[in-house]
PAZAPA-4460 file (N, C-alpha, C; in steps of 0.05 Angstrom, whole numbers, plus 32768, in hexadecimal, padded with zeros to 4 digits):
% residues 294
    n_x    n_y    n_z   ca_x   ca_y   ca_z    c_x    c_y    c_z   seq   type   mol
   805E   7F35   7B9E   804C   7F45   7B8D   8037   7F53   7B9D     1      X     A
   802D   7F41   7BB1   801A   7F54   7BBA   8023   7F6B   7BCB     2      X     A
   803B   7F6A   7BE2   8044   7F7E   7BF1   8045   7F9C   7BD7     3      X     A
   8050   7F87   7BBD   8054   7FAA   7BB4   803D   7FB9   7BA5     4      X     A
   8026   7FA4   7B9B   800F   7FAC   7B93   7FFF   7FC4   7BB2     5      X     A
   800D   7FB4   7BC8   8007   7FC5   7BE1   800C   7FDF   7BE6     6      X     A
   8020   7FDF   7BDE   802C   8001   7BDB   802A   800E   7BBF     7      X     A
   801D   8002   7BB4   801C   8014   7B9E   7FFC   801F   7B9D     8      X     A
   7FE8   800A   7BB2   7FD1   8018   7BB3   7FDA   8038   7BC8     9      X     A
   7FEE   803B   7BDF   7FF3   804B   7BE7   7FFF   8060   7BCE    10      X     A
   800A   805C   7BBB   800A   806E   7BB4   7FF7   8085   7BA3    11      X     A
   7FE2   806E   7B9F   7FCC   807C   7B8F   7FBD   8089   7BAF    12      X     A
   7FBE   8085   7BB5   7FA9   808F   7BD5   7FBC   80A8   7BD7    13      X     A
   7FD8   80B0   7BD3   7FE7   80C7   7BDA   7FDF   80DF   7BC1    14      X     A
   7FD4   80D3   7BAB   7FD5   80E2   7B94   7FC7   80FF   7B9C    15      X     A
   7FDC   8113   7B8A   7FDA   812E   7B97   7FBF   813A   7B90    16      X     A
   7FB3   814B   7BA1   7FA6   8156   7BA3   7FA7   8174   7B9D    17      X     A
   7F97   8184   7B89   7F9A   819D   7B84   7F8A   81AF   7B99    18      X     A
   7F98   81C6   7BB2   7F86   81CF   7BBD   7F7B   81EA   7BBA    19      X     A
   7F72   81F1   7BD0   7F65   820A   7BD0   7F70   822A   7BC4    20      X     A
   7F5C   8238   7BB9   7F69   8254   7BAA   7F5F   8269   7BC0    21      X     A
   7F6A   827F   7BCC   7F6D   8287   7BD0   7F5D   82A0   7BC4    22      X     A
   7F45   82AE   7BC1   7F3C   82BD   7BB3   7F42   82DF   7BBD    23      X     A
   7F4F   82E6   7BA2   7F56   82F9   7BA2   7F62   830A   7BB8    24      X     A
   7F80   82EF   7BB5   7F96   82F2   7BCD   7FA8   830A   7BB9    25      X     A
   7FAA   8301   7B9F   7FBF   8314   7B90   7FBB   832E   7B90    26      X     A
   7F99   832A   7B85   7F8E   834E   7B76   7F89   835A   7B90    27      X     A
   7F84   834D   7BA7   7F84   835F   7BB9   7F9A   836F   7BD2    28      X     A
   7FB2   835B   7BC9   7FC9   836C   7BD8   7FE4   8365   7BBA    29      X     A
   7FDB   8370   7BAD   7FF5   836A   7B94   8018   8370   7B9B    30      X     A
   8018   8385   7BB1   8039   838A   7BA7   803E   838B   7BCD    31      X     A
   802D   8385   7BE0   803D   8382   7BF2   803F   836E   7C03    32      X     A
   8054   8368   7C1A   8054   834E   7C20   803D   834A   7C37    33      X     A
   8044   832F   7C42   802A   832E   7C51   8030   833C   7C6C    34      X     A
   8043   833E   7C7C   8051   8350   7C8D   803E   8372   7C85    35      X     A
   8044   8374   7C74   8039   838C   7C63   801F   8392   7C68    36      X     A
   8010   8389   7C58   7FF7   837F   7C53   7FE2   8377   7C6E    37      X     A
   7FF3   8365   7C7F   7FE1   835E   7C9D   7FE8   8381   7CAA    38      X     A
   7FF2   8392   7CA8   7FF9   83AC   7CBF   7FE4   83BF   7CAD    39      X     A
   7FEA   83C0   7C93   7FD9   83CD   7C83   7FB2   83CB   7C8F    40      X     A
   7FB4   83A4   7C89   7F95   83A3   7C92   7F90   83B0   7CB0    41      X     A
   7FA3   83AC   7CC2   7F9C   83AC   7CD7   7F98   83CF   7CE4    42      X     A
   7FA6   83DA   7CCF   7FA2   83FD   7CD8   7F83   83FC   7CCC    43      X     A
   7F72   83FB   7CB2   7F5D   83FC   7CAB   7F4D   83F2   7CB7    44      X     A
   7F52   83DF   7CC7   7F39   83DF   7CD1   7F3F   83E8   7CF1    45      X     A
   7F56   83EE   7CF7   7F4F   83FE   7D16   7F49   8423   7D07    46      X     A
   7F4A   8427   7CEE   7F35   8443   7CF0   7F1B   8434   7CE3    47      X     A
   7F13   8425   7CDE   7EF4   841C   7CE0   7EE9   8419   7D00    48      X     A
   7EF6   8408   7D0C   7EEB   840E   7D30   7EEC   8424   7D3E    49      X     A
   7EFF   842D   7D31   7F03   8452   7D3E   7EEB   845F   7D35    50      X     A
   7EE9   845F   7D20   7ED3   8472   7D0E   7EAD   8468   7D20    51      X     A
   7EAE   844A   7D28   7E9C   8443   7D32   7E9A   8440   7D4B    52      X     A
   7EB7   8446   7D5A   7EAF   844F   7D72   7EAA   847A   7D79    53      X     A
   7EB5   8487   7D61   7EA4   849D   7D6A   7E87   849E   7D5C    54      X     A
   7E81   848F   7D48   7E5F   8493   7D50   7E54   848B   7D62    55      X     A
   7E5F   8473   7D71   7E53   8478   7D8C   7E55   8484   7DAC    56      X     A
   7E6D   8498   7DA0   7E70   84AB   7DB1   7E5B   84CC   7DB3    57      X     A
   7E59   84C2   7D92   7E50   84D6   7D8A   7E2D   84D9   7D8F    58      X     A
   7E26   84BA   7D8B   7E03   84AE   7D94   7E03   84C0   7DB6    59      X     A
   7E16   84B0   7DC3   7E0E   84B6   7DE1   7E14   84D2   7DE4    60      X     A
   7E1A   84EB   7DD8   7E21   8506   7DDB   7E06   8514   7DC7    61      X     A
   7DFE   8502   7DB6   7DE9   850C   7DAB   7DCC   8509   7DB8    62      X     A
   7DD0   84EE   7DCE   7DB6   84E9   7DE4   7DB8   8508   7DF3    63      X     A
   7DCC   84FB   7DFF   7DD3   8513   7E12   7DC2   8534   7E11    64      X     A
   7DCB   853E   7DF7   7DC8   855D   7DF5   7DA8   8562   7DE3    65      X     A
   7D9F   8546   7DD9   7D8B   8548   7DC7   7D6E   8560   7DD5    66      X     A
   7D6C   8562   7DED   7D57   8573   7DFE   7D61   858A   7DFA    67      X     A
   7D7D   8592   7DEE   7D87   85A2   7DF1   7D86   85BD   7DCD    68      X     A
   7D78   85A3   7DB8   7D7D   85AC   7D9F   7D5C   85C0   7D9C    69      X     A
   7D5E   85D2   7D89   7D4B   85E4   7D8B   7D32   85D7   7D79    70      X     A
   7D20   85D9   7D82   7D03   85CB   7D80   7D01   85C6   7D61    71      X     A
   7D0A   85E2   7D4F   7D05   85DE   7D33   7D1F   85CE   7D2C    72      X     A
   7D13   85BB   7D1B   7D2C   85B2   7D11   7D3B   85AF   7D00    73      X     A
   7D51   85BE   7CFD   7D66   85BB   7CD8   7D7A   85A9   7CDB    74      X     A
   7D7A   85B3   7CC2   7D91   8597   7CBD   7DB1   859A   7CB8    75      X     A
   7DB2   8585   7CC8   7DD3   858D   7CCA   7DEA   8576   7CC1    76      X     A
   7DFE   8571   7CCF   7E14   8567   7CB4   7E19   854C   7CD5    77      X     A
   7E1A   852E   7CC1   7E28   851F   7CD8   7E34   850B   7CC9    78      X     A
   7E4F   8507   7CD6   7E5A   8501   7CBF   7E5D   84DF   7CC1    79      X     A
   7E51   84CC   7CB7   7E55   84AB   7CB3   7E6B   84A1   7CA5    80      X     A
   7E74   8488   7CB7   7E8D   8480   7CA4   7E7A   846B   7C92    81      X     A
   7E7F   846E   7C7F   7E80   8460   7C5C   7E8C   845F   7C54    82      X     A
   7EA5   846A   7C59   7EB4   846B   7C45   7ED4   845F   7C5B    83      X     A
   7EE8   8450   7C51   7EFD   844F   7C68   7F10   8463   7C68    84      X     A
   7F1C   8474   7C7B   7F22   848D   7C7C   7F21   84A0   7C71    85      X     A
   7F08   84A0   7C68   7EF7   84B7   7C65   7ED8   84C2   7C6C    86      X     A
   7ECA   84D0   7C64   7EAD   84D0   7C74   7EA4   84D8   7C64    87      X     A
   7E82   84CF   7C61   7E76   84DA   7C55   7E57   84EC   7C5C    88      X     A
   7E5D   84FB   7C5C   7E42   850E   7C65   7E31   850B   7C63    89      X     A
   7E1E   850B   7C75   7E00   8505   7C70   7DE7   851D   7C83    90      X     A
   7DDC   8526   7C79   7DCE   853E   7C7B   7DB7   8534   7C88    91      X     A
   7DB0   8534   7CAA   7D9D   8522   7CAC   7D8C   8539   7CBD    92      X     A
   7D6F   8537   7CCF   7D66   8547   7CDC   7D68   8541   7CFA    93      X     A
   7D7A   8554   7D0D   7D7A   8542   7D22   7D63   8536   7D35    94      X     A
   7D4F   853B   7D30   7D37   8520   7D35   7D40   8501   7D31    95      X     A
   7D4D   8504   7D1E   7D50   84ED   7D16   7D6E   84DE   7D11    96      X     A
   7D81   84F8   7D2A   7D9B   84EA   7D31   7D98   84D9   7D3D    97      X     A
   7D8A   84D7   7D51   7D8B   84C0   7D5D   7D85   849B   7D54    98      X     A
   7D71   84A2   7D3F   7D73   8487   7D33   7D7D   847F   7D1A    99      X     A
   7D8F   849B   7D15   7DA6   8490   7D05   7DBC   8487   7D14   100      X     A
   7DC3   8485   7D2A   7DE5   847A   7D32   7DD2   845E   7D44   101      X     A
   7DC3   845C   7D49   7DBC   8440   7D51   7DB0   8428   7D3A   102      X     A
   7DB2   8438   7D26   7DB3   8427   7D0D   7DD2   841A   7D04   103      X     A
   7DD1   83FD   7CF7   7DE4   83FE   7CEB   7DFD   8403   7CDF   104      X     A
   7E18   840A   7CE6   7E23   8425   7CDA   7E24   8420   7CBD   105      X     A
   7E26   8431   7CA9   7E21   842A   7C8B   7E44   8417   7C87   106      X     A
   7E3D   8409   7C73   7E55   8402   7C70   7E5C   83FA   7C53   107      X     A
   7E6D   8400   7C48   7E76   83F1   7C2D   7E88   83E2   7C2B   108      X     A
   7E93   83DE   7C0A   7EA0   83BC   7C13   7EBA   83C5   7C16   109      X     A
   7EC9   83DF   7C1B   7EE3   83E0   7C22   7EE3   83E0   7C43   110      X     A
   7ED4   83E3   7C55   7ECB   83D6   7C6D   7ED5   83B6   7C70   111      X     A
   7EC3   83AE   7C67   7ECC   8393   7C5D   7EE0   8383   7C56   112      X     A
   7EEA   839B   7C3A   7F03   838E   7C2D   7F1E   838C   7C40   113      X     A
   7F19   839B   7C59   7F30   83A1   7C6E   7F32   838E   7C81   114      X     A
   7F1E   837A   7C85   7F22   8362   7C98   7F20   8348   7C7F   115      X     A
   7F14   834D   7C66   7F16   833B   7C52   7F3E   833D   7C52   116      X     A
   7F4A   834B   7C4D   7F63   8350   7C45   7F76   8341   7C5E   117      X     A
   7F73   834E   7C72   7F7F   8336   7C89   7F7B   8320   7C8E   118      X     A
   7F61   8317   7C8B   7F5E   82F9   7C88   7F6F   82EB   7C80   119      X     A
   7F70   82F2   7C5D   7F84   82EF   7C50   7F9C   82E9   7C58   120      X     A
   7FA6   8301   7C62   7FC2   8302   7C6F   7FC0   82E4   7C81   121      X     A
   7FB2   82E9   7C97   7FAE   82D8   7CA7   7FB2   82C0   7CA1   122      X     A
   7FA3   82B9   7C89   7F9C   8299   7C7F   7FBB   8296   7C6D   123      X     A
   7FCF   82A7   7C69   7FE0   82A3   7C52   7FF2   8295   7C71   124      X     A
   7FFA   829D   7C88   8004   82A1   7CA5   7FFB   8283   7CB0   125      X     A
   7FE0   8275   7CA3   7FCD   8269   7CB8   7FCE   8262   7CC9   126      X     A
   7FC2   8285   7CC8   7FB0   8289   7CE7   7F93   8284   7CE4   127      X     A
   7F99   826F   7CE5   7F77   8268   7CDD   7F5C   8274   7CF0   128      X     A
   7F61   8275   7D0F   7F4F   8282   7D1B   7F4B   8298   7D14   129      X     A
   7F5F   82A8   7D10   7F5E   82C7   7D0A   7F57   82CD   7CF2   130      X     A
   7F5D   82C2   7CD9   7F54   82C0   7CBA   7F2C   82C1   7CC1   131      X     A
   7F2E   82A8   7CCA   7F11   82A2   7CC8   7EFE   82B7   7CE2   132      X     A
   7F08   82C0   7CEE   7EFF   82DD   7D00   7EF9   82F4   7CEB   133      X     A
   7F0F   82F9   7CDF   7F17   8312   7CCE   7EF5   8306   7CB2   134      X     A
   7EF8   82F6   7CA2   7EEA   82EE   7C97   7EC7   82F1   7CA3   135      X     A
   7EC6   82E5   7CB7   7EAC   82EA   7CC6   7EA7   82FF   7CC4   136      X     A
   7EB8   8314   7CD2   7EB4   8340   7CD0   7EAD   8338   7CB8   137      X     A
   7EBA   833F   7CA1   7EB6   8349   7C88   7E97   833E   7C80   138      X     A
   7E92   8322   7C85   7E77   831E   7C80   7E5A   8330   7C8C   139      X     A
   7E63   8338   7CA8   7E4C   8345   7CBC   7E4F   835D   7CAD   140      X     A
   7E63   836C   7CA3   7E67   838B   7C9D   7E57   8386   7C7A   141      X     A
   7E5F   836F   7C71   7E4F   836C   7C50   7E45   8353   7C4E   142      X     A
   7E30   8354   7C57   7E22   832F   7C52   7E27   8328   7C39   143      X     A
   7E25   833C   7C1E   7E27   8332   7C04   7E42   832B   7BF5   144      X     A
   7E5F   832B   7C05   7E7A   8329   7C05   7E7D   830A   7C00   145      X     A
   7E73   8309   7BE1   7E7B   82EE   7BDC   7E99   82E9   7BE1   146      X     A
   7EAE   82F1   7BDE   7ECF   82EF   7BDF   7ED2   82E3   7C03   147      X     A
   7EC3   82F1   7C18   7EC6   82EE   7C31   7EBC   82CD   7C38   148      X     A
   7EA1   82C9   7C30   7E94   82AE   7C2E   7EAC   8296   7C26   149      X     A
   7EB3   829E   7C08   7EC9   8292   7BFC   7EE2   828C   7C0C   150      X     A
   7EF1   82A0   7C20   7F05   8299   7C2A   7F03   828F   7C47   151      X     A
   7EE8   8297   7C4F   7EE8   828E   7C6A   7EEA   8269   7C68   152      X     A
   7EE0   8264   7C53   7EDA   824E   7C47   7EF6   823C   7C40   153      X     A
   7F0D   824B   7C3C   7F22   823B   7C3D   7F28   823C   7C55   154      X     A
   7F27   824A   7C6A   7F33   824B   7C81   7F23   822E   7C8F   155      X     A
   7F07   8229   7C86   7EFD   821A   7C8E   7F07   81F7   7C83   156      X     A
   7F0D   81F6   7C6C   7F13   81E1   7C61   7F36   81DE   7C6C   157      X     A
   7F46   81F1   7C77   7F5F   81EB   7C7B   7F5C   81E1   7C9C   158      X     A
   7F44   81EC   7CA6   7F47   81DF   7CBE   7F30   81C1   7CC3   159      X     A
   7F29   81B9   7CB1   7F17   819B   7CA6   7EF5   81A0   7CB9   160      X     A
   7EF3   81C5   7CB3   7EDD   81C5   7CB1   7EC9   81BE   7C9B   161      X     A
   7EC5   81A6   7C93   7EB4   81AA   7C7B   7EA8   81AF   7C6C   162      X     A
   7E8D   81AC   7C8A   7E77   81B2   7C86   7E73   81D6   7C87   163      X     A
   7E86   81E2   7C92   7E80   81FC   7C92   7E89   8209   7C7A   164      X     A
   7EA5   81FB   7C6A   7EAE   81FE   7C5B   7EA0   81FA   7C3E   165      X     A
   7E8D   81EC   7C3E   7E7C   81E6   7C23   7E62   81F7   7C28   166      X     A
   7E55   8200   7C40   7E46   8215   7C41   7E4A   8227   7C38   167      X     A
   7E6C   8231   7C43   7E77   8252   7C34   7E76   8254   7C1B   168      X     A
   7E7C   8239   7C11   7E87   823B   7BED   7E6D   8242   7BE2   169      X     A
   7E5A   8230   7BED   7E3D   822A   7BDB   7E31   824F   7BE6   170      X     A
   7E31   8259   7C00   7E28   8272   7C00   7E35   828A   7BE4   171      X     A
   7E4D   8283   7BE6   7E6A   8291   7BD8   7E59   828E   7BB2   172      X     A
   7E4F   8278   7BAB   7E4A   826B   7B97   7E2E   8281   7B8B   173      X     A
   7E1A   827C   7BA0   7E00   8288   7BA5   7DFE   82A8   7B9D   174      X     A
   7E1A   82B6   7BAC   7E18   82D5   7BAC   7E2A   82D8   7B8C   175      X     A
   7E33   82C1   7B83   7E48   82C7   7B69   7E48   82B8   7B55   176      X     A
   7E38   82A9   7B4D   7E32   8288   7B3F   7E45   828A   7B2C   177      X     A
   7E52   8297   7B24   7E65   829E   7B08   7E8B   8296   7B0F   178      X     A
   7E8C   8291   7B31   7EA0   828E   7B3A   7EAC   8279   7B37   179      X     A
   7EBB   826A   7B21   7EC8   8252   7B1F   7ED8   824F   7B35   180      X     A
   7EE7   8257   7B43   7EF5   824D   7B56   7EE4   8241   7B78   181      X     A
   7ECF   8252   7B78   7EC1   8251   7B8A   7EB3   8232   7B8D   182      X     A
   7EA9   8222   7B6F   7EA4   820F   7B68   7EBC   81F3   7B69   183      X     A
   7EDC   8207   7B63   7EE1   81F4   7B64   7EF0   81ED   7B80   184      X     A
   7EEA   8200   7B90   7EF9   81FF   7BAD   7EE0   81EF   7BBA   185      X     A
   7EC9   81EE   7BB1   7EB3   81DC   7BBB   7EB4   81C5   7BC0   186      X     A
   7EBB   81BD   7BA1   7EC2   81A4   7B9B   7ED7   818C   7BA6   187      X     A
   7EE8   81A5   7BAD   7EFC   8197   7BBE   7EED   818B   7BDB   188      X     A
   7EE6   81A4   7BEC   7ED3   819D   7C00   7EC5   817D   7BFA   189      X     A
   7EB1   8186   7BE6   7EA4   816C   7BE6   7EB6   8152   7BDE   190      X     A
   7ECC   8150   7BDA   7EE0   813D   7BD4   7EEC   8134   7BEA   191      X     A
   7EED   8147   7C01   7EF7   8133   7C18   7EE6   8129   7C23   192      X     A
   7EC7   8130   7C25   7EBD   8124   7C39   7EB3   810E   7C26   193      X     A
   7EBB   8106   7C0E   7EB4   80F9   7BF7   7E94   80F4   7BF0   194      X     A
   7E8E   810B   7BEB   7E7C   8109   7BDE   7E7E   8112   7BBE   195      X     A
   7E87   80FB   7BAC   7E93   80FA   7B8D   7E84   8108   7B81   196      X     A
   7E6B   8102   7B81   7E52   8100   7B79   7E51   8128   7B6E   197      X     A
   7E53   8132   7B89   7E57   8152   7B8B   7E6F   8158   7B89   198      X     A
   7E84   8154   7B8E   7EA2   815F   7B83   7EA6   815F   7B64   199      X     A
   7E9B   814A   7B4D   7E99   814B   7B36   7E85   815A   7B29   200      X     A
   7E6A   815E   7B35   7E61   8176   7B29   7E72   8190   7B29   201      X     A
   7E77   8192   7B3E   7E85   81AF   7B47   7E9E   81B6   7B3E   202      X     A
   7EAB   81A1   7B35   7EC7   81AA   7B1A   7EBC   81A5   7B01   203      X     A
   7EAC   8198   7AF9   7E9A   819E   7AE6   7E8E   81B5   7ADD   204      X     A
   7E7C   81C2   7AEF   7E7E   81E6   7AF0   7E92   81F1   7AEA   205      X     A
   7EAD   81F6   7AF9   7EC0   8206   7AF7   7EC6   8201   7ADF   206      X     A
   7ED1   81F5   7ACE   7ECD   81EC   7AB4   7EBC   81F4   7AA0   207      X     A
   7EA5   81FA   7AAE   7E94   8201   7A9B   7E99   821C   7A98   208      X     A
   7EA2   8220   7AB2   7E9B   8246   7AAF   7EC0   8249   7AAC   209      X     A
   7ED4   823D   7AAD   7EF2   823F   7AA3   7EFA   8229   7A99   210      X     A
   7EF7   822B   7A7D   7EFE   8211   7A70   7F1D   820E   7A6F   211      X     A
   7F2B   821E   7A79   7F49   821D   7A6F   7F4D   8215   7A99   212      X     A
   7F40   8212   7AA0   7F4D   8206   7AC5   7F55   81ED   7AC2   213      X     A
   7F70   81E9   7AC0   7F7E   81D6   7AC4   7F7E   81C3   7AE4   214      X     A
   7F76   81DC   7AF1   7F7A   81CB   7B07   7F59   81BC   7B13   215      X     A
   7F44   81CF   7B08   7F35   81B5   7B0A   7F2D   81A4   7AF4   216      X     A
   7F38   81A0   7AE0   7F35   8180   7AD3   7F47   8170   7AEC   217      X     A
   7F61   8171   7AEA   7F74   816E   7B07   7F5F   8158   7B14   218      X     A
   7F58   816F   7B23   7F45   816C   7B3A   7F2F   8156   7B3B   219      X     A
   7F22   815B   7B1C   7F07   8150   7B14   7F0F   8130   7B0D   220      X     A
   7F28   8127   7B02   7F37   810F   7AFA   7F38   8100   7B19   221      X     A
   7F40   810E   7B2E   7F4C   8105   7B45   7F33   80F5   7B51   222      X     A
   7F19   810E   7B4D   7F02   80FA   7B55   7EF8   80E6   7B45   223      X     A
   7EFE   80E4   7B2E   7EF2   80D7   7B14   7F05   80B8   7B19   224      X     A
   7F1E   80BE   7B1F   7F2C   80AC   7B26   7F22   809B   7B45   225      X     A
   7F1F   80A9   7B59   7F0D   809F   7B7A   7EF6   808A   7B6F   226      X     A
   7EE9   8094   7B52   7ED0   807D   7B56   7ED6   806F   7B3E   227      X     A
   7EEB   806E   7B32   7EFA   8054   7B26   7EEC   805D   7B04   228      X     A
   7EE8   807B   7AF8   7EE9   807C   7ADF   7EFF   8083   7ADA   229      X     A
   7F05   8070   7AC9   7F25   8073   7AC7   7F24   8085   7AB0   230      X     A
   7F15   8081   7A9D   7F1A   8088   7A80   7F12   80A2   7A83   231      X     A
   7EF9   80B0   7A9C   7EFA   80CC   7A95   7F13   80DB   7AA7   232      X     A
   7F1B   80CB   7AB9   7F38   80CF   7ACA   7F43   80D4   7AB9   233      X     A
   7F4E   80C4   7AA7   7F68   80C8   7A99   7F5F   80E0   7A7E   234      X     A
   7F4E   80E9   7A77   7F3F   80FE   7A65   7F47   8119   7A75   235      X     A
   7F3F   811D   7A92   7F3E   8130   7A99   7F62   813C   7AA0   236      X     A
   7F6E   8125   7AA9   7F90   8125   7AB2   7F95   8132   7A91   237      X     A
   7F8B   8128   7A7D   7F9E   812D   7A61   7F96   8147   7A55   238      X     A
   7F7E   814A   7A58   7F7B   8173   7A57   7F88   8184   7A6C   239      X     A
   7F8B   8170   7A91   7F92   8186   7A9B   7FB9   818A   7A8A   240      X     A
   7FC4   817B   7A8F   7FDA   8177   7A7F   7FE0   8182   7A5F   241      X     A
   7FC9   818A   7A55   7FC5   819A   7A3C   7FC4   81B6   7A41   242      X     A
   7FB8   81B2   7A51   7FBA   81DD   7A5E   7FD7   81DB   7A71   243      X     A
   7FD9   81C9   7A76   7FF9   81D0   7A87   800B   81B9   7A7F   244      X     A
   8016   81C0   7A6B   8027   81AE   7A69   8042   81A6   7A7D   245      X     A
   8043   81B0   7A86   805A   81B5   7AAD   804D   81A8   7ABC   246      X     A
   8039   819C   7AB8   802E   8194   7AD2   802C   8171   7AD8   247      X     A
   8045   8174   7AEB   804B   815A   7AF2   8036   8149   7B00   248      X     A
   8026   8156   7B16   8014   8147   7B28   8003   8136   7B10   249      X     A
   7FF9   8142   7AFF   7FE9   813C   7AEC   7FF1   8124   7ADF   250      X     A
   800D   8121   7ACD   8017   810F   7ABF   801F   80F9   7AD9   251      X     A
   8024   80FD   7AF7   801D   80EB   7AFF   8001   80DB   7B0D   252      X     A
   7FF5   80EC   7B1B   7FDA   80DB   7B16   7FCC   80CE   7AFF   253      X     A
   7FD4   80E4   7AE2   7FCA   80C8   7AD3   7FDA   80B2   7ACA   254      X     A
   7FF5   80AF   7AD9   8002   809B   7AD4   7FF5   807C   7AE7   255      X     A
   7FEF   808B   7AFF   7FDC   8076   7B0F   7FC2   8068   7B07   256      X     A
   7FB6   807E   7AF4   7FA3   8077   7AE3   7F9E   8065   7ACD   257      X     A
   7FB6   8070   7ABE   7FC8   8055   7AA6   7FCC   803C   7AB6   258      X     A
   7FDB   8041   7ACC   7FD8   801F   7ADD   7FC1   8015   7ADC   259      X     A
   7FAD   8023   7AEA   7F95   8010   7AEF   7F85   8004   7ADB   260      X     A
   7F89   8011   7AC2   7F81   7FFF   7AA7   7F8F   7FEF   7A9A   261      X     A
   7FA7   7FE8   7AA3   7FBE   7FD6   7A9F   7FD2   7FE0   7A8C   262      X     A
   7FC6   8004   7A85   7FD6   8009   7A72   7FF0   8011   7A7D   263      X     A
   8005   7FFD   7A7C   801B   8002   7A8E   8036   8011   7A78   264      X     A
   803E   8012   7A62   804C   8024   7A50   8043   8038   7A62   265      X     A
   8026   8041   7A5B   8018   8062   7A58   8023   806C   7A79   266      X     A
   8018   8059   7A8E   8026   805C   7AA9   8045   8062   7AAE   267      X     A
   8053   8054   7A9E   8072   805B   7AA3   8073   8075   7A93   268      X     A
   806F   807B   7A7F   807B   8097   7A74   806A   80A9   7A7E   269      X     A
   8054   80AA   7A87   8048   80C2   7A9B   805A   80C9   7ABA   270      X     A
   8063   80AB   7AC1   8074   80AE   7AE0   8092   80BD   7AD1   271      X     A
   808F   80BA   7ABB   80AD   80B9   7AB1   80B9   80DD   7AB0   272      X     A
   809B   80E0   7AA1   8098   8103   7A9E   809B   8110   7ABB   273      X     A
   807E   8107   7AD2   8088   8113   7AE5   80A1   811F   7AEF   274      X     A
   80B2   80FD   7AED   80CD   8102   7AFB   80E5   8114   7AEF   275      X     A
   80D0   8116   7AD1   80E6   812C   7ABE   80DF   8144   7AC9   276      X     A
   80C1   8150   7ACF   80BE   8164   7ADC   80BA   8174   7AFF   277      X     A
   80C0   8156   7B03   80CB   815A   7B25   80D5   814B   7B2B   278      X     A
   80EC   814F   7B29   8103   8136   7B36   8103   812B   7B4A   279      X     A
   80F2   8137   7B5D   80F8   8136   7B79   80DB   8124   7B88   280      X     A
   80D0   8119   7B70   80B5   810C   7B74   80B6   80E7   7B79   281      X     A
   80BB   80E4   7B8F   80C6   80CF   7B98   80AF   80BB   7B8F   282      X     A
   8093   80C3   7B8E   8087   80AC   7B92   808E   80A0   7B70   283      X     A
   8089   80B5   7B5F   808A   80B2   7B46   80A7   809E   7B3C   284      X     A
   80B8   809F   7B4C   80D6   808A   7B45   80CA   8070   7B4A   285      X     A
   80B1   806B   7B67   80B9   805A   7B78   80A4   8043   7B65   286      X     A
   8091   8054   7B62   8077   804A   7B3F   8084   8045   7B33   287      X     A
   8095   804D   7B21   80A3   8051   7B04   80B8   8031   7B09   288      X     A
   80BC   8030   7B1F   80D1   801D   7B28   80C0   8000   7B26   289      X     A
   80AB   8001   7B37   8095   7FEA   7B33   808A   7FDE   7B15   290      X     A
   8083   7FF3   7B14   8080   7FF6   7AF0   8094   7FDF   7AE6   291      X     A
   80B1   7FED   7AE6   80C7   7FDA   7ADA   80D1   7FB9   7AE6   292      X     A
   80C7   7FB8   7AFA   80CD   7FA0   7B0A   80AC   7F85   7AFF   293      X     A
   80A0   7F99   7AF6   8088   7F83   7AE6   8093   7F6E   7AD3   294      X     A
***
């Protein structure tokens, strides 16, 4: 009895885990593949470095001849990238070319969206160095790119950066407070390094602000289950299972759940469902089996 009470605590320690979303992997490359999509990013932004290496071809040609421009001064046409392959004109006095190209170059968020978009690619590939490179750009080109914060932030949690990874979310959170996923990719964060305490606020949020997220009640049960409430465990498993009725992980964790209150019927027909909806869910036979040998 006890060897198998032994493995059956391994099986609650294996119980699945719902992970990270991907923010706005779909809406932002909808119909092509990632092959596609990484050559796509990668031409946009070699005409963003193009465009910013002739303004500074253009700075040092404008030092150059500046003794050369006639004392009165009008105004003439120079053209700034703002826009990605395109320009947008700006009517300046040349007095004051010169401390326009050692400024800043202007930038908007399709700048951005062009190393945000490979990241992507990158992180679908994981290439995690390169995702989280690409991610970084997009941040320097738009500090306020909550989406960039957000993904640099999975790149960070897939490589068991944590602590960098719950910074991004909570920055990601800050520039977007309205972002249920952002809250609940937090939460996860704060779930491995187990801090319960903060992973259940934070699917708690998501919830608040998407009451129909199945995956974090999921989520919110998993921790509710870590500090032994069973009863809001098994509450949260039976809504997520109410919004998804397909969803096996669910009917099995709270079959682990039904164990630990001795409710052992409720345990076998939750392992039972699983295995009706994934056959191929070994642990769920190996429970279901224990179950019957009681």
């Amino acid at each position: 009895m006890d060897n198998r009470f032994s493995r059956w605590e391994k099986s609650i320690i294996g119980a699945t885990l719902i992970g990270l979303i991907p923010l706005g992997a779909i809406a932002q490359f909808p119909s092509l593949g990632l092959a596609q999509e990484l050559k796509k990013s990668e031409q946009l932004i070699k005409e963003i470095q193009s465009k910013q290496s002739k303004l500074m071809l253009a700075q040092n040609a404008e030092k150059q001849n500046r003794t050369q421009l006639s004392e009165k001064a009008r105004p003439f046409i120079v053209t700034v990238s703002t826009e990605l392959g395109y320009g947008n004109k700006l009517i300046v006095n040349p007095d004051q070319a010169g401390n326009l190209y050692t400024q800043a170059t202007p930038v908007n968020s399709k700048q951005a969206d062009a190393y945000n978009n490979r990241g992507l690619a990158r992180y679908a590939v994981k290439n995690y160095p390169g995702a989280e490179a690409d991610f970084t750009q997009a941040i320097k080109l738009d500090p306020n790119e909550a989406d960039a914060y957000y993904n640099r932030g999975l790149v960070r949690y897939a490589v068991k950066n944590y602590l960098g990874a719950e910074a991004d979310s909570t920055q990601a959170i800050k520039l977007n407070p309205n972002e249920a996923d952002a809250y609940y990719n937090r939460g996860l964060v704060r779930y491995a390094v187990k801090n319960y305490l903060g992973a259940e606020a934070d699917s708690t949020q998501a919830i608040k602000l998407n009451p129909d997220y199945a995956n974090a009640y999921y989520n919110r049960g998993l921790v509710r289950y870590a500090v032994k409430n069973y009863l809001g465990a098994e509450a949260d498993y039976t809504q997520a299972i109410k919004l998804n009725p397909d969803y096996a992980n669910a009917y099995y964790n709270r079959g682990l759940v039904r164990y630990a209150v001795k409710d052992y019927s409720g345990a076998e027909a939750d392992f039972t469902q699983a295995i009706k909806l994934n056959p191929n869910e070994a642990d769920a036979y190996y429970n279901r089996n224990l179950l019957r040998r009681q």
